[in-house]
KENUGU-874318 format. One record per residue (C-alpha): residue in three letters; y, x, z. Coordinates in steps of 0.1 Angstrom, whole numbers. Example, Ala and Ser with C-alpha at 12.3 -4.5 7.8 and 13.67 -1.06 7.14 Angstrom:
BEGIN
   r    yy    xx    zz
 ALA   -45   123    78
 SER   -11   137    71
//
This chain:
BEGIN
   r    yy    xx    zz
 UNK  -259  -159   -13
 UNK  -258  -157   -51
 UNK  -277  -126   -69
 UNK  -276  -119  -108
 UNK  -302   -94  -123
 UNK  -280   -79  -153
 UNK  -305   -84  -180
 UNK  -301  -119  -182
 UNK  -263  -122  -166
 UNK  -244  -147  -191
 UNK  -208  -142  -204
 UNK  -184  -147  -178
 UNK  -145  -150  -188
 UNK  -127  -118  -170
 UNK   -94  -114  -153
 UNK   -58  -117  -176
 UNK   -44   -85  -171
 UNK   -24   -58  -184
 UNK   -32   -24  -175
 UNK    -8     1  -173
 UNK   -22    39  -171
 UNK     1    64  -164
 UNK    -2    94  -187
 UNK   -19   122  -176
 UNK    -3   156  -169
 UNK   -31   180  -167
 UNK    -8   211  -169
 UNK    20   194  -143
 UNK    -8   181  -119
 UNK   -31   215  -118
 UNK     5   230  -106
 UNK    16   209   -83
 UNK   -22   206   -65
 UNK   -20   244   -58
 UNK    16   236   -41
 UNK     7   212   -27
 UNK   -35   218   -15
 UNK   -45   181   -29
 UNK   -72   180   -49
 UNK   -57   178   -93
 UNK   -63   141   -96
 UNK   -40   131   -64
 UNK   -11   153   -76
 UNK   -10   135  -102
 UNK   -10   102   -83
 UNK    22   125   -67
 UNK    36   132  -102
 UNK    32    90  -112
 UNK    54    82   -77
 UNK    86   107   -95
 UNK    73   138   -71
 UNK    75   164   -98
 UNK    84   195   -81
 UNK    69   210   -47
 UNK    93   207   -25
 UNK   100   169   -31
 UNK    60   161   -26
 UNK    58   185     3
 UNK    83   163    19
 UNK    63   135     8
 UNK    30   146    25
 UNK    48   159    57
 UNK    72   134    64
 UNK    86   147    97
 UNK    99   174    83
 UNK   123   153    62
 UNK   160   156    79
 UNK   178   126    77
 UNK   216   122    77
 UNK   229    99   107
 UNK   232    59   106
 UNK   265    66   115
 UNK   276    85    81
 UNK   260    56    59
 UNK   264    25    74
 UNK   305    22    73
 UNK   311    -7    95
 UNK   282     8   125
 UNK   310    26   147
 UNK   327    -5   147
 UNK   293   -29   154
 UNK   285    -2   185
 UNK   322    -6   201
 UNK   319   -41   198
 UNK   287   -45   218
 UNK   297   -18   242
 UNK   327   -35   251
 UNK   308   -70   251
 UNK   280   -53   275
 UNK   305   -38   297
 UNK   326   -72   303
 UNK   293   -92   303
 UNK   301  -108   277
 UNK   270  -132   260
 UNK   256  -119   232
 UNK   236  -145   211
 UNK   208  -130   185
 UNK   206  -155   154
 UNK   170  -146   141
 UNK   150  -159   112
 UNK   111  -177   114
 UNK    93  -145    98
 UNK    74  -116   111
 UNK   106   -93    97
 UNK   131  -118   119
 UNK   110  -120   149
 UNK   102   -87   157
 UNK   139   -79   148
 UNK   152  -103   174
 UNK   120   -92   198
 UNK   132   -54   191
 UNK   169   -64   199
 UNK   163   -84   230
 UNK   143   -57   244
 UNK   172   -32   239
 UNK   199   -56   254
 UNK   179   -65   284
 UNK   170   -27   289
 UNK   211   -23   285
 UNK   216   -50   314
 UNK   233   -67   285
 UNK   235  -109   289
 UNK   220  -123   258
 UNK   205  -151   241
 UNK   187  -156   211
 UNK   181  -187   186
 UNK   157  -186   155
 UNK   167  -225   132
 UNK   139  -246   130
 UNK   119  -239    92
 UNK   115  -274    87
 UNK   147  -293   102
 UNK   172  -265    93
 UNK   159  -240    68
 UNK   171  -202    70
 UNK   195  -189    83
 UNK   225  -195   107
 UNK   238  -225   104
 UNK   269  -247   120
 UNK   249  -265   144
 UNK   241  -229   158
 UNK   274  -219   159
 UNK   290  -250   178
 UNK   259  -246   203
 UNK   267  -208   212
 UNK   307  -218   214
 UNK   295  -245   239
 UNK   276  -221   257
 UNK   301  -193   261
 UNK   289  -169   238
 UNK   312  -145   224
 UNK   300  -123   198
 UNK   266  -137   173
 UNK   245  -109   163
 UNK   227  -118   133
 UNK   194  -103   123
 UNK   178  -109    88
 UNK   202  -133    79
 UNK   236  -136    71
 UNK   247  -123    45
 UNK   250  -157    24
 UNK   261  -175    59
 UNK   295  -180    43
 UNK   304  -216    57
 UNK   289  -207    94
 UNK   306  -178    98
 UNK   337  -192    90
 UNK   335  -215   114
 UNK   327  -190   141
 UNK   356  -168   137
 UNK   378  -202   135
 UNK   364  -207   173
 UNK   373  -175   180
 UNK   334  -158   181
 UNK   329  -124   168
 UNK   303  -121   141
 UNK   277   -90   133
 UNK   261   -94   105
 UNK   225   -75    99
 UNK   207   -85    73
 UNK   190   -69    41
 UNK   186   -95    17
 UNK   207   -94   -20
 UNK   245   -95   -18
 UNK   261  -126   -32
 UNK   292  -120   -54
 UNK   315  -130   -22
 UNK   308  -109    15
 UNK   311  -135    43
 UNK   340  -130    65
 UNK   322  -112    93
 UNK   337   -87   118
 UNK   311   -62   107
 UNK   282   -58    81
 UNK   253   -40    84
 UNK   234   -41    51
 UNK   211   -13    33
 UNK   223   -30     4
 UNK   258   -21     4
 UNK   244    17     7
 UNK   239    35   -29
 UNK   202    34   -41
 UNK   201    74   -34
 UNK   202    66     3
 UNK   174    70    20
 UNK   182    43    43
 UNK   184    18    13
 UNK   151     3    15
 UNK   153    -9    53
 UNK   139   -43    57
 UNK   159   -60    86
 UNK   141   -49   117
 UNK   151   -15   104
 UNK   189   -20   105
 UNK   181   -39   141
 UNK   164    -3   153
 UNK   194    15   140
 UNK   214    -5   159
 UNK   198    -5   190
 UNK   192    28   191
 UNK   226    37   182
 UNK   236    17   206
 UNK   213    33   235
 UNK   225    67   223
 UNK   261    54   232
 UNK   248    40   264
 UNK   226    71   274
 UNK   194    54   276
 UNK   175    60   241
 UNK   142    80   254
 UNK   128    51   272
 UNK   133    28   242
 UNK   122    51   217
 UNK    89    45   214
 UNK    86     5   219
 UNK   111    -3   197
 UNK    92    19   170
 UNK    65     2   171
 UNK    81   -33   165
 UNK   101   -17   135
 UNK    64    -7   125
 UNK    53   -40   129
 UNK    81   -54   111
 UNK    85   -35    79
 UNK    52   -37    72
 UNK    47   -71    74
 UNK    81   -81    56
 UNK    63   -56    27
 UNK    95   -34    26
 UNK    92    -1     9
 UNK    74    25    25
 UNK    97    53    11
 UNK   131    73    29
 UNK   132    67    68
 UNK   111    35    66
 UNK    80    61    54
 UNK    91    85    81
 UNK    94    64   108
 UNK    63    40    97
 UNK    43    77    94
 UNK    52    79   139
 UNK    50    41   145
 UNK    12    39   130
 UNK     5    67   155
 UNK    19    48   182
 UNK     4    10   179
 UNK   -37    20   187
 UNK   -20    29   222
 UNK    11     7   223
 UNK    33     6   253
 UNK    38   -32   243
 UNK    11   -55   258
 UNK    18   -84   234
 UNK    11   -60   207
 UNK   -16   -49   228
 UNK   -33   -84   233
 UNK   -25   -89   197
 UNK   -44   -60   183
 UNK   -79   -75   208
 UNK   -77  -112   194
 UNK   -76  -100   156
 UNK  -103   -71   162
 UNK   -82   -42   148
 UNK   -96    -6   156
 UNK   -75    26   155
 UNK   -90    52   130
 UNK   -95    85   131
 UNK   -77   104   110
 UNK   -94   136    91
 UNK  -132   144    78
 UNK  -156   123    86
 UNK  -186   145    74
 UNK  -198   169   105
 UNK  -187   199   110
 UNK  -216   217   112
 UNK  -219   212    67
 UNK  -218   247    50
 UNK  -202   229    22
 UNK  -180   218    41
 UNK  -166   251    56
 UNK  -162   264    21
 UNK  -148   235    11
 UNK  -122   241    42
 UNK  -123   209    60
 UNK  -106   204    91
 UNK  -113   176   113
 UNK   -87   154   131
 UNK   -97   126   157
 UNK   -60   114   166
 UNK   -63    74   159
 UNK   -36    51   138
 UNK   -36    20   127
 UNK   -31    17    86
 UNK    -8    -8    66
 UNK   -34   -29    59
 UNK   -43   -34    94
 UNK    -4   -49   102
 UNK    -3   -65    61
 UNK   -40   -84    68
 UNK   -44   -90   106
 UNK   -15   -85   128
 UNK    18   -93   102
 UNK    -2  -131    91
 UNK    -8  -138   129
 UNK    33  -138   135
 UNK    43  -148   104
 UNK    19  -180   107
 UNK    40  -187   139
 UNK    70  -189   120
 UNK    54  -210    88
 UNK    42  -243   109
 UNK    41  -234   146
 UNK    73  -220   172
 UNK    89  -191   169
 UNK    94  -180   205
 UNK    57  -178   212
 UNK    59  -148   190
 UNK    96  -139   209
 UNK    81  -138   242
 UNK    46  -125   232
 UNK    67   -93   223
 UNK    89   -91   247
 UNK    68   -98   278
 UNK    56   -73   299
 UNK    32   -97   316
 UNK    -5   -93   304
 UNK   -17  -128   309
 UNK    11  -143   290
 UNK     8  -120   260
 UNK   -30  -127   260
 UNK   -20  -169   264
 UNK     5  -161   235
 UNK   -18  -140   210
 UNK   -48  -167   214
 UNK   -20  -195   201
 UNK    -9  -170   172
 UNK   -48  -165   167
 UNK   -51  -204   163
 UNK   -24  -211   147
 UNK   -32  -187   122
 UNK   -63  -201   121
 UNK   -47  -234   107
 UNK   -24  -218    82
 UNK   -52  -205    68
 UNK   -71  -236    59
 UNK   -36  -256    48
 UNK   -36  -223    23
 UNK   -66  -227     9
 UNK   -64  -268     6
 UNK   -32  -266   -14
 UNK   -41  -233   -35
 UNK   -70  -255   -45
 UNK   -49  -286   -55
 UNK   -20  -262   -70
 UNK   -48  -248   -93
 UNK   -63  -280  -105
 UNK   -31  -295  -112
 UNK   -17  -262  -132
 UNK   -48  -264  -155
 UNK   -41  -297  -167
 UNK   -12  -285  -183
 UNK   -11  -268  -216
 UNK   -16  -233  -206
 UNK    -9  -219  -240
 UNK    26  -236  -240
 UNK    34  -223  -205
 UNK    29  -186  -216
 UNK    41  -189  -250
 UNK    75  -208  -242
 UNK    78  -219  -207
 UNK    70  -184  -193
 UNK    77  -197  -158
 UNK    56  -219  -133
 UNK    73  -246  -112
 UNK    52  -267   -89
 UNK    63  -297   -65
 UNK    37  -316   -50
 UNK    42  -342   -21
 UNK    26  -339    14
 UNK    23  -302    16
 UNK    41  -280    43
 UNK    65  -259    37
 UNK    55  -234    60
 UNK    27  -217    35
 UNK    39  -227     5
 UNK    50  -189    -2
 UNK    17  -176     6
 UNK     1  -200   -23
 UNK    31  -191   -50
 UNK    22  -151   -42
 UNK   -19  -165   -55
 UNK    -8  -183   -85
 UNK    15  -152   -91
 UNK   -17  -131   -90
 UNK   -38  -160  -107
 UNK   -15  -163  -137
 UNK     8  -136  -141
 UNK    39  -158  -143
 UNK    70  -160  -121
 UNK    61  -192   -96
 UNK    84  -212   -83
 UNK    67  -241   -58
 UNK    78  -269   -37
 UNK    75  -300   -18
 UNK    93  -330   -13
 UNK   113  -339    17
 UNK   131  -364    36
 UNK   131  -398    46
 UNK   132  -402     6
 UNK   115  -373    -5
 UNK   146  -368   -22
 UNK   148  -331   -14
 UNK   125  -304   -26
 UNK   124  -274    -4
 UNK   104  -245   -19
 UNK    96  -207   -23
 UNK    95  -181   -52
 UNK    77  -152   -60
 UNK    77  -128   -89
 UNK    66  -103  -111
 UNK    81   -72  -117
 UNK   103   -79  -147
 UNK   118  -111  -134
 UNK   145  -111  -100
 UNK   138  -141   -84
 UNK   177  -140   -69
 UNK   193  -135  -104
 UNK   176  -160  -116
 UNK   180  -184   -86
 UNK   217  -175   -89
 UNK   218  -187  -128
 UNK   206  -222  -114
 UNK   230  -222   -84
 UNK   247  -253   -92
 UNK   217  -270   -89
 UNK   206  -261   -55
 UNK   216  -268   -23
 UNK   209  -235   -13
 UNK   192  -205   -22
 UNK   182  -169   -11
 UNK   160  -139   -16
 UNK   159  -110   -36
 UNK   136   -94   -67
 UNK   102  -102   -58
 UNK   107  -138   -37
 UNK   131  -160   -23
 UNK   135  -200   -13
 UNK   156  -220   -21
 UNK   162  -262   -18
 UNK   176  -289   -42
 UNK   176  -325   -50
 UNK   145  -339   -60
 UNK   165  -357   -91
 UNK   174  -321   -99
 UNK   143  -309  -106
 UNK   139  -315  -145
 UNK   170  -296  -151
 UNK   156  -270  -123
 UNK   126  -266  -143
 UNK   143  -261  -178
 UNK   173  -239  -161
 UNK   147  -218  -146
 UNK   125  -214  -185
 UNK   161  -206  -198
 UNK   163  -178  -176
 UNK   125  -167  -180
 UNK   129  -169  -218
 UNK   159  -148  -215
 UNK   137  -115  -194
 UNK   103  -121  -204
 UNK    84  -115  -232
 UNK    47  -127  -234
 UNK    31   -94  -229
 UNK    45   -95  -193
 UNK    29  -124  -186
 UNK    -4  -112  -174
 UNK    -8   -97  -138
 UNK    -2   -56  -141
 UNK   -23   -33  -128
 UNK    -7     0  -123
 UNK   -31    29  -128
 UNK   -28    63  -114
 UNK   -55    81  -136
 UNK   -89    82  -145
 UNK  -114    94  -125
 UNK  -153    98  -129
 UNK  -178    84  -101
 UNK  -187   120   -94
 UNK  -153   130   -84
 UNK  -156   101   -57
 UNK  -165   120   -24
 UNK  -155   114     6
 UNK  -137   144     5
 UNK  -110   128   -17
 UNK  -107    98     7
 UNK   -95   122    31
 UNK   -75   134    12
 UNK   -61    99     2
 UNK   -52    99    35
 UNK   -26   125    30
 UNK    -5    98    10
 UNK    -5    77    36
 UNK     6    53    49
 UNK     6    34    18
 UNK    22     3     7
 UNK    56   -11   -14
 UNK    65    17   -36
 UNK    36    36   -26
 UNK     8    18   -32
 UNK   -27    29   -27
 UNK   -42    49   -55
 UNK   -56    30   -82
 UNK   -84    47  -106
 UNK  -102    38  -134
 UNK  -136    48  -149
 UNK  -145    39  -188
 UNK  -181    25  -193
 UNK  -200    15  -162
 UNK  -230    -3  -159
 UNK  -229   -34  -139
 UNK  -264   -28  -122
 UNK  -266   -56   -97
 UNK  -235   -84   -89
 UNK  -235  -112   -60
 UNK  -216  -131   -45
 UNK  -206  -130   -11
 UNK  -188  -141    21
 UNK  -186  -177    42
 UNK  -175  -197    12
 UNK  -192  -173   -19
 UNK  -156  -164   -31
 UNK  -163  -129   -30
 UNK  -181  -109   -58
 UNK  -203   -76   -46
 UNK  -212   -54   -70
 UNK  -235   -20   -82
 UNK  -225     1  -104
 UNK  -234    33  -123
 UNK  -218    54  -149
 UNK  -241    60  -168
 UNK  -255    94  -194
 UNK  -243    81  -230
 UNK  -272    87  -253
 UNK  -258   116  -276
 UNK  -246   137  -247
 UNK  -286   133  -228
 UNK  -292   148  -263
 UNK  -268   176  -261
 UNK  -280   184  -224
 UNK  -315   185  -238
 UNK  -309   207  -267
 UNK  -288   233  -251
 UNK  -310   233  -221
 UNK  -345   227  -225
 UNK  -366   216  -196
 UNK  -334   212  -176
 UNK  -335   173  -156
 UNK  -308   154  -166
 UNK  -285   145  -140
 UNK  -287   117  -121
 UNK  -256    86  -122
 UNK  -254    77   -88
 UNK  -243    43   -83
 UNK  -217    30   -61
 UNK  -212    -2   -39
 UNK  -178   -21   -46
 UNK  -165   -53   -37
 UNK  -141   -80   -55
 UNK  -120  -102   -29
 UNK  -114  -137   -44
 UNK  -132  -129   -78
 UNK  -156  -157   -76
 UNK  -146  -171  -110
 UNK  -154  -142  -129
 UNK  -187  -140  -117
 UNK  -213  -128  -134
 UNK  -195   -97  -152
 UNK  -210   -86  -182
 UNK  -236   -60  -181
 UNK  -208   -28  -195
 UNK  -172   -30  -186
 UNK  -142    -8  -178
 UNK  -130   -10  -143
 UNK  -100    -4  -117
 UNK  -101     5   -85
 UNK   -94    18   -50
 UNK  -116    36   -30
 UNK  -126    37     4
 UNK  -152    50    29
 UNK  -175    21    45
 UNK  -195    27    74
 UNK  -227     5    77
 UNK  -256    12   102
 UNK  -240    44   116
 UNK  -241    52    73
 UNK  -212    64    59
 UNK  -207    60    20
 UNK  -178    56    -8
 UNK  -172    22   -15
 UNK  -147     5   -41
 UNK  -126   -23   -44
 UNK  -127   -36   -78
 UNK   -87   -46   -90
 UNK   -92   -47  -126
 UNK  -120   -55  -148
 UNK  -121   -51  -190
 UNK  -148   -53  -220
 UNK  -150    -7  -228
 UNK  -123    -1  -249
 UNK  -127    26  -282
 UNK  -114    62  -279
 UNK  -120    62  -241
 UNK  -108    95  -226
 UNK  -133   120  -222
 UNK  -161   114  -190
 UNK  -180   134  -170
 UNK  -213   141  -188
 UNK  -191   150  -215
 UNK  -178   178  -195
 UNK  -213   181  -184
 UNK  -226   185  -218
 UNK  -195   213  -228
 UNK  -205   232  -200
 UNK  -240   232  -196
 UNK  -263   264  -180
 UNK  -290   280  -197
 UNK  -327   275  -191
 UNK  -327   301  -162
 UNK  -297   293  -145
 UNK  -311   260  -138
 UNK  -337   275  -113
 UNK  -315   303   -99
 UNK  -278   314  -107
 UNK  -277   348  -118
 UNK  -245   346  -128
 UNK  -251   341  -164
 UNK  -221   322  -179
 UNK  -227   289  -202
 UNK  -240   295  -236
 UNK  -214   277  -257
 UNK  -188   302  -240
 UNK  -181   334  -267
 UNK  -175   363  -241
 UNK  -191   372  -209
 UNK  -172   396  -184
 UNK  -179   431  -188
 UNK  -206   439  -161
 UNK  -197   475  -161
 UNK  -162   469  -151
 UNK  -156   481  -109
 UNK  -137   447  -102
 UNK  -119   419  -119
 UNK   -87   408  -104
 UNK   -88   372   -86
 UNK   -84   340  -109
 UNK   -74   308   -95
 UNK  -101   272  -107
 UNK  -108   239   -98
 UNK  -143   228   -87
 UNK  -146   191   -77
 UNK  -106   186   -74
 UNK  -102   213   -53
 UNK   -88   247   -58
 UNK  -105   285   -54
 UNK  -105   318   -66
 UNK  -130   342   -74
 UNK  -135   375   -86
 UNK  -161   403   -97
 UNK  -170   436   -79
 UNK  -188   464   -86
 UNK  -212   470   -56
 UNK  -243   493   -46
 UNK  -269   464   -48
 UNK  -254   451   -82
 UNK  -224   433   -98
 UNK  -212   407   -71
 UNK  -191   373   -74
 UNK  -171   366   -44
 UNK  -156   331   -41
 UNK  -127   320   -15
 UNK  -113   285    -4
 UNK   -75   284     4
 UNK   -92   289    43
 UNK  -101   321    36
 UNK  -139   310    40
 UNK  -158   330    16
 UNK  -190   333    -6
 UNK  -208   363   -20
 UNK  -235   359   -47
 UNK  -248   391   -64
 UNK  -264   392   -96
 UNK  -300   381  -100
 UNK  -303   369   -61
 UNK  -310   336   -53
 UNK  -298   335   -19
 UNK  -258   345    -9
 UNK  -236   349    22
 UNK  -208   323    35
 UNK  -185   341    56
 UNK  -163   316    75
 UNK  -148   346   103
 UNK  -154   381   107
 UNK  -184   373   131
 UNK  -200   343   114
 UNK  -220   347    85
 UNK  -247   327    71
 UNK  -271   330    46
 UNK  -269   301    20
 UNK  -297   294    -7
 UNK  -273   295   -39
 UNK  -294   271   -61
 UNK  -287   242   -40
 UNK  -264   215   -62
 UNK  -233   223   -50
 UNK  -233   259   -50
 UNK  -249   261   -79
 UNK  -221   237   -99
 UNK  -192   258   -82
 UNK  -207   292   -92
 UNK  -209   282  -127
 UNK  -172   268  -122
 UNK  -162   304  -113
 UNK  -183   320  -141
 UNK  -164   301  -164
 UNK  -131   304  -149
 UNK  -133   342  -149
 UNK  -149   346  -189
 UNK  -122   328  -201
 UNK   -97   351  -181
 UNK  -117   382  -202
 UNK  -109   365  -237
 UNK   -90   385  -261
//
């Protein structure tokens, strides 16, 4: 294990990277936090997602309150999809289930076979082979299910391009159902019926739907038709959980509502392959709610209430259960996943999660082999050239598998900040290239796939990725076709990975208070991602690096008192102690080539709570990284130096306002009516009153908890009911700051 003491740390290069920070709306957010109860700086984390008004966010937060308009009213062809299968059920007809090789595929075929079998339906299912036959139904599929009998092919996550098989099958005589939520091609395939989000208008809330989403419509459309939807309910919500996660579909409209329930449901899943699967990859449910006791005065005033219902998070399906199926699908057989999720037999699902375990396992070191040679070759090339005129990264190397090529496109993406396009060669020849895409946000990976369609055999996808397969003696014109087209939507300041920031945020406003209330945005993931902050300044205190194979970079840091404003703090309060930075843990995954970081940077981040030796403490994880930039927005010792106590104040709060305010409240006055502040990101009110023993501050959390200070005393009251009242010593740190707060928030109220 590497460790760096700054002093001496040399000059390390740091990340490429563009960082976008939204523009803060101090006036918008402080409005929308007392609709909403989230502390200022996540309302405007709301306002940067296009929730501007309180009703929209409200929904937002409490998403099963959102009422949704029926399948049936937005999907035009799904009245005719649920007579066909009725009818097909009813006659016992066979009913085959064309699937695809990824997680999205499987558990859509998994959910659908479930449903049929529950329906006493007789069905079949097929998934191509990834390495024989590619994606997709194809004819051989089609003549096999007209030898077999079958009479209607239900597609799932595939079809909509299936022009040629399709065809075919209604030539034969088969009905065709087409579910699918990949791009539309300029033609529809001839298909009885169509099930596509798609097709529906962007307003739609069921536009996003990955394609186990449009398979749950189905099925329970269909088991609402059939009578039997409360037993399926539940199980079949947890594989469209486990889907659209893992296919990284947009966590907004029904796919956020229904992903809010399914997370609920998968720590205690009615599924015992997803059951087994959760043991072999160690994933814990978490408890949702505060995790400081409940016993904390500070806490009751700061009106905490505690939860202990368990859920899973995104990240728990995104990094441990989606990669386990999806490396099924890349380089091992897709019905080990099929029957792992649709048997009810605990000893097979265990047999089948070990296999996903080691095959997952194996994709994992293929992955890091060829993202090792995929980086040494892309830095023999001219680098300077590629971003200047190229503007696009195309890749082909020989002996590779296809299977995980995707995952190691997605790491150059991140690596170089250029649309990637990789492959390998195939064949008895190698006179095929078979590859996959992915993207950044200003280039569509399907459009541009599309403007080289004459040179591929066969393509698919959509914005962000897609795959696609041509002849290896295409490739030069592949390559320039493909620059054309980056040329054409890119300029060069897009070609450095984004980071999206939310706002800027100081290490004292990072309590575990706001991770709780982080969790209120939850679940997170495409199209609402996780927070992102940034702080200005920090000292790099300690840095190491970490982890089996060192890649990781651990670091300490603190935000530190600038000079002037330790001056200010002195002069203005004499004898007072400076405050102390308090530094923070955080953690870079995969950031061993930027190690060390130099000793003062600007950085991004998300934040999180870790747990350590029964210890609980904030932790971050380090996205973005940058030499301090000039004109810096202001930090929090400069709000500490604006709003500093006098000399007294500092050993007991008399209620003596800060001495670089011009008006103090009128102590002879009976009351003051309440006025509304922010202390620490969250929202109170106070007011003055005219008492017996003296002038006396009364301050109240949205719970109705209250604390009474009066004038000159050094110890107060928290009520927190009508029978519980406790004496609190008012100089402590925390009452002390939020009395000063309310000081100041009711002398500006008495301003002329």
């Amino acid at each position: 294990m590497s460790n760096l003491p700054l002093a001496d740390a040399p000059t390390s290069r740091l990340p490429r990277q563009r960082w976008q920070i939204a523009p803060a709306q101090p006036e918008e957010r402080v409005a929308l936090a007392a609709a909403t109860d989230l502390p200022p700086l996540l309302a405007q984390v709301l306002l940067n997602r296009g929730l501007v008004s309180p009703e929209p966010a409200i929904d937002f937060l409490v998403p099963d309150r959102v009422a949704l308009p029926s399948p049936l009213t937005e999907f035009p062809d799904l009245a005719l999809s649920l007579d066909l299968l009725k009818t097909a059920i009813a006659q016992q007809q066979l009913i085959a289930i064309c699937g695809d090789y990824d997680a999205d595929g499987m558990t859509s075929t998994a959910l659908l076979l479930r449903a049929f079998r529950e329906f006493k339906a007789q069905v079949h299912f097929d998934i191509p082979s990834r390495m024989a036959e590619g994606y997709g139904l194809n004819e051989r599929m089609v003549q096999d299910f007209r030898t077999m009998g079958v009479q209607i092919i239900l597609t799932v996550d595939n079809g909509i391009t299936a022009h040629s098989p399709i065809a075919l099958a209604r030539e034969l005589g088969l009905t065709v159902i087409v579910t699918d939520h990949h791009d539309l091609p300029p033609q529809l395939p001839n298909a009885n019926a169509i099930l596509n989000p798609k097709l529906l208008p962007k307003t739609s809330p069921y536009h996003g739907l990955a394609g186990v989403g449009v398979a749950y419509i189905l099925a329970l459309e269909l088991a609402k038709k059939l009578r039997k939807k409360s037993k399926l309910e539940a199980p079949l919500l947890e594989l469209f959980t486990l889907g659209t996660i893992a296919d990284l579909a947009p966590l907004t409209g029904v796919n956020r509502c229904w992903v809010h329930k399914g997370l609920q449901l998968l720590p205690h899943s009615q599924l015992v392959g997803i059951q087994a699967l959760i043991a072999q990859s160690g994933v814990k449910g978490q408890d949702n709610g505060n995790c400081q006791p409940k016993n904390n005065v500070s806490n009751n005033l700061n009106g905490k209430n505690p939860q202990n219902q368990k859920s899973l998070k995104p990240e728990d399906i995104g990094f441990r259960l989606g990669p386990r199926i999806n490396a099924v699908g890349r380089i091992g057989d897709p019905p080990i996943v099929i029957e792992l999720l649709t048997t009810d037999d605990p000893e097979i699902a265990a047999a089948r999660a070990a296999a996903c375990e080691a095959i997952n396992q194996q994709r994992q070191d293929l992955c890091a082999q060829y993202e090792a040679e995929a980086i040494a070759w892309v830095e023999t090339q001219d680098l300077d050239r590629l971003y200047a005129q190229e503007r696009v990264l195309v890749v082909v190397q020989p002996g590779w598998h296809h299977g995980v090529i995707g995952i190691v496109a997605s790491r150059l993406v991140e690596r170089y900040g250029v649309p990637v396009f990789i492959g390998t060669y195939e064949g008895e020849d190698h006179d095929v290239i078979r590859g996959s895409a992915r993207s950044i946000p200003e280039f569509h990976v399907f459009e541009a796939l599309e403007f080289c369609k004459d040179l591929t055999e066969k393509h698919g996808g959509h914005q962000a990725a897609g795959g696609f397969s041509l002849k290896a003696s295409h490739l030069e014109a592949f390559r320039q076709r493909l620059q054309t087209f980056a040329c054409q939507c890119l300029q060069p300041e897009h070609l450095k990975p984004l980071i999206a920031i939310d706002a800027q945020a100081d290490f004292a406003d990072l309590s575990a208070d706001l991770v709780t209330q982080i969790e209120r945005l939850h679940p997170c993931g495409i199209a609402n991602p996780e927070p992102i902050f940034w702080t200005p300044n920090v000292q790099v205190v300690e840095q190491r690096l970490v982890g089996q194979t060192q890649s990781h970079l651990q670091v300490t840091l603190a935000q530190p008192i600038p000079a002037g404003i330790a001056a200010r703090i002195a002069t203005t309060a004499p004898g007072m102690p400076l405050p102390v930075p308090v530094p923070l843990k955080a953690i870079a995954w995969r950031w061993r080539d930027y190690f060390p970081l130099p000793p003062q940077v600007d950085v991004a981040y998300r934040v999180s709570l870790n747990t350590w030796n029964q210890q609980t403490s904030v932790q971050l994880e380090l996205v973005g990284v940058r030499l301090p930039q000039d004109g810096a927005a202001i930090s929090h010792w400069e709000r500490c130096a604006n709003a500093t106590v006098t000399p007294n104040a500092a050993v007991a709060p008399n209620l003596t306002v800060t001495p670089d305010l011009t008006a103090t409240p009128d102590p002879g006055i009976a009351s003051t009516a309440p006025v509304d502040f922010y202390y620490r990101d969250r929202r109170y009110s106070c007011r003055l009153r005219e008492q017996a023993s003296g002038l006396e501050l009364r301050i109240r959390n949205p719970q109705g908890h209250v604390l009474s200070i009066t004038k000159g005393q050094k110890i107060g009251y928290l009520a927190t009911g009508k029978h519980d009242r406790q004496e609190i010593d008012v100089s402590q740190p925390f009452f002390f700051q939020l009395i000063k707060a309310a000081m100041q928030a009711l002398e500006i109220t008495q301003r002329p």
